[in-house]
C-alpha positions in Angstrom: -22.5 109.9 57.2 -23.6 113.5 57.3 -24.7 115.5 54.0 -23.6 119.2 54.1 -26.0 121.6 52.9 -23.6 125.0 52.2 -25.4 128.8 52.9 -27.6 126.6 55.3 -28.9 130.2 56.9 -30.1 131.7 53.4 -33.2 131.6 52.0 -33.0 128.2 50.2 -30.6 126.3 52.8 -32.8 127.0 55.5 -35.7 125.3 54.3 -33.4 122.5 53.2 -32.1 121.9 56.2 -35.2 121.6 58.2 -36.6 119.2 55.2 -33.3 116.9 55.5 -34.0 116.8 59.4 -37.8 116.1 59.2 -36.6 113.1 57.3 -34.1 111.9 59.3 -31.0 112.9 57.8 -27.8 113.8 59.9 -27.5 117.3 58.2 -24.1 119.0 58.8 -25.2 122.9 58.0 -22.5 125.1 57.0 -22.7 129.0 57.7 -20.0 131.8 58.2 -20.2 133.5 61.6 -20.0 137.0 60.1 -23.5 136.4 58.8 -27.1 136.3 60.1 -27.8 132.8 61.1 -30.9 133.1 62.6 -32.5 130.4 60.5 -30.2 127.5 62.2 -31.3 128.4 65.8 -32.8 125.5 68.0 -32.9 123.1 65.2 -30.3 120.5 66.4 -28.2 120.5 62.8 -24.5 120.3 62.9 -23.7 123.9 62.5 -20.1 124.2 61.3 -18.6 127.5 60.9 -16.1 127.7 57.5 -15.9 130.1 54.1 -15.4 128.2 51.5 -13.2 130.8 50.0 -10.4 128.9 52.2 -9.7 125.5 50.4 -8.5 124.1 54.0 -11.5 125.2 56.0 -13.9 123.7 52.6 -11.9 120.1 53.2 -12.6 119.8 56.9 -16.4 121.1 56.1 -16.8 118.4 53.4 -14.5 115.4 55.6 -17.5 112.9 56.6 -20.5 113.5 54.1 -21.5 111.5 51.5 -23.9 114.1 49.9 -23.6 117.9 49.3 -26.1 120.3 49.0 -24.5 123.5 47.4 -26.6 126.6 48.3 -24.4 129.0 49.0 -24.0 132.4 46.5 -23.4 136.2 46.7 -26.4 137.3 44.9 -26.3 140.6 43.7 -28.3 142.6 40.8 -26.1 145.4 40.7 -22.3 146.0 38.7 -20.2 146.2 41.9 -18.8 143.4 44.6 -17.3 141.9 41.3 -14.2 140.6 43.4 -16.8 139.2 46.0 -19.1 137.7 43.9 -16.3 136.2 42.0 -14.6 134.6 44.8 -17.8 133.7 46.5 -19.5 131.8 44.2 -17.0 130.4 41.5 -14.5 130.4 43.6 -15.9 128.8 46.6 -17.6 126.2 44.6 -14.4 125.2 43.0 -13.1 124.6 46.2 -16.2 122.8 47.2 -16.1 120.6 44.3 -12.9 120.1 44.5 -13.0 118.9 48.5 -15.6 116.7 47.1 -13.4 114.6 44.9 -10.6 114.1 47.5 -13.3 113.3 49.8 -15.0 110.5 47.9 -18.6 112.1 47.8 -21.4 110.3 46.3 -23.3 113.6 44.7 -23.4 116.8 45.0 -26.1 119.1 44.1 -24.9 122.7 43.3 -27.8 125.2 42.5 -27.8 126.7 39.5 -29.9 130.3 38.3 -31.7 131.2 35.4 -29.8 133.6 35.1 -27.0 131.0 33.2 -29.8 130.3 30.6 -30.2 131.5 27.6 -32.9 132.8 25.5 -34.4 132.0 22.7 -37.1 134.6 21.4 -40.8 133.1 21.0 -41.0 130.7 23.5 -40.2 129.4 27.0 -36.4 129.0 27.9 -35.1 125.9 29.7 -31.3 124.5 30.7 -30.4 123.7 27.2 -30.4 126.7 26.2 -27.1 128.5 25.5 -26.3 131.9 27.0 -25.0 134.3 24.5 -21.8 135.2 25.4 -21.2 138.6 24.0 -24.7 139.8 25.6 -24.2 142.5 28.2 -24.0 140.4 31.4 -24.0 141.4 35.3 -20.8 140.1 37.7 -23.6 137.5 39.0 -24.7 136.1 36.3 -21.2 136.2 35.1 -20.4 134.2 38.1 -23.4 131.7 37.8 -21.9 130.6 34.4 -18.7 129.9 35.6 -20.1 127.9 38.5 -21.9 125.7 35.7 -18.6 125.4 33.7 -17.1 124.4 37.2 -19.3 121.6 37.8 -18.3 120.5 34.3 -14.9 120.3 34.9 -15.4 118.7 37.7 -18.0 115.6 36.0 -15.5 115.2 33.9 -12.9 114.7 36.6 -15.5 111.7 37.6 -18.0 113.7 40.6 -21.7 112.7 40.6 -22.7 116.4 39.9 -26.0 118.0 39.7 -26.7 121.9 38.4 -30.5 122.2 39.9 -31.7 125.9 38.3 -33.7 127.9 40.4 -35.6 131.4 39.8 -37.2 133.6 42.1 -37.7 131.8 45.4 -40.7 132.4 47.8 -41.5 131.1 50.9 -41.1 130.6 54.8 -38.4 130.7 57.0 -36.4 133.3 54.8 -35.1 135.5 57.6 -32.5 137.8 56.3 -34.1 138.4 54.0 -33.2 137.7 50.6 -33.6 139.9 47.7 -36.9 138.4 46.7 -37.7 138.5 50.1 -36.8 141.9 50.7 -38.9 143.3 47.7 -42.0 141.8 48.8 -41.8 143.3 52.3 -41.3 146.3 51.0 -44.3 145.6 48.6 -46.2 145.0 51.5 -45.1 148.1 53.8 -45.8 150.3 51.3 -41.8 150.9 50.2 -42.1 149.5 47.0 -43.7 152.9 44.7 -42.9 151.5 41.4 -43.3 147.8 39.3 -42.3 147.0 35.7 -44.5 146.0 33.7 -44.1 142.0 32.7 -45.2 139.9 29.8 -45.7 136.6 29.4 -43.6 133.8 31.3 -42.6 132.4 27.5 -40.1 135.3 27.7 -38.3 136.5 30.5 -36.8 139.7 28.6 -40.2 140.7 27.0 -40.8 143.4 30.0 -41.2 147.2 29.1 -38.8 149.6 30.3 -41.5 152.4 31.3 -41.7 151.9 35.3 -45.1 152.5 36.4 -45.3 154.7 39.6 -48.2 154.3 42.2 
């Protein structure tokens, strides 16, 4: 049986797939044709063509596999694409996770952000920690919450369901490029003529608000 790995051309799916193949897997990669798909050229994965905004299209996608790799997301760090982002990610993964129960599926993995973590001031956060909801929150991280409360619901509904958190992602084969991405080229082209000021890793909000300009 195949395992589907969802927003197989981004960043994080495309160095997924290419680790499930090298291993042997039969990897069924899931993509939208409206996007850049670069990333899924010549490398002999079972590209299938679906949104899984539509329940329908989500089924057929998930008919078949016995794992799921959830990578797909609008990722966004502005206020706007709120309807977007919404149905993208919490949406779509409800769908997902949904096609996954009918379909008998042994686990899926769902990836999570930071941005669903909380803080707690003084030291190092981790997934237990709770985000505060009244905080002032952006549509994607919004939408990254709800996509955890979505994989409860759907444990509790009896799915084998994993949240795997992620931060900032670097590495190869990222050829849209993704917003990480994107920043360090134009880092590296000379684009990039300001930088915040960071502390310590044992708090992500203890940065300064004075850019520094080059």
């Amino acid at each position: 049986m195949a395992i589907l790995v969802t927003g197989a051309s981004g960043h994080l799916g495309a160095n997924l797939v290419r680790r499930l193949l090298d291993e042997g897997a039969r990897v069924r990669a899931l993509a939208r044709r409206d996007s850049a798909n670069a990333a899924l050229d010549g490398l002999g994965a079972e590209v299938v063509w679906s949104d899984l905004r539509d329940l329908d299209a989500t089924r057929a996608a998930v008919r078949g596999c016995r794992r799921i790799y959830h990578c797909a997301a609008k990722v966004s760090t502005g206020e706007g694409q709120v309807r977007e982002i919404y149905e993208s990610n919490v949406l779509g993964t409800r769908h997902l996770l949904r096609a996954a129960l009918e379909s008998g599926v042994e686990r899926v993995v769902v990836t999570g952000s930071f941005s669903a973590v909380g803080h707690v001031p003084g030291r190092a956060s981790d997934e237990s920690d709770i985000v505060n909801p009244f905080e002032r929150m952006l549509p994607y991280q919004r939408s990254k919450i709800a996509v955890e409360h979505e994989c409860l619901g759907a444990a509790a509904q009896g799915l084998d369901v994993v949240v795997a958190t992620s931060c900032a992602i670097v590495g190869p084969h990222d050829y849209k490029p993704s917003p990480m991405g994107r920043a360090l080229l134009d880092f590296a082209r000379g684009r990039l003529r300001a930088y915040i000021p960071a502390a310590s890793s044992s708090s992500r909000r203890a940065t300064s608000s004075k850019a520094t300009a080059w």
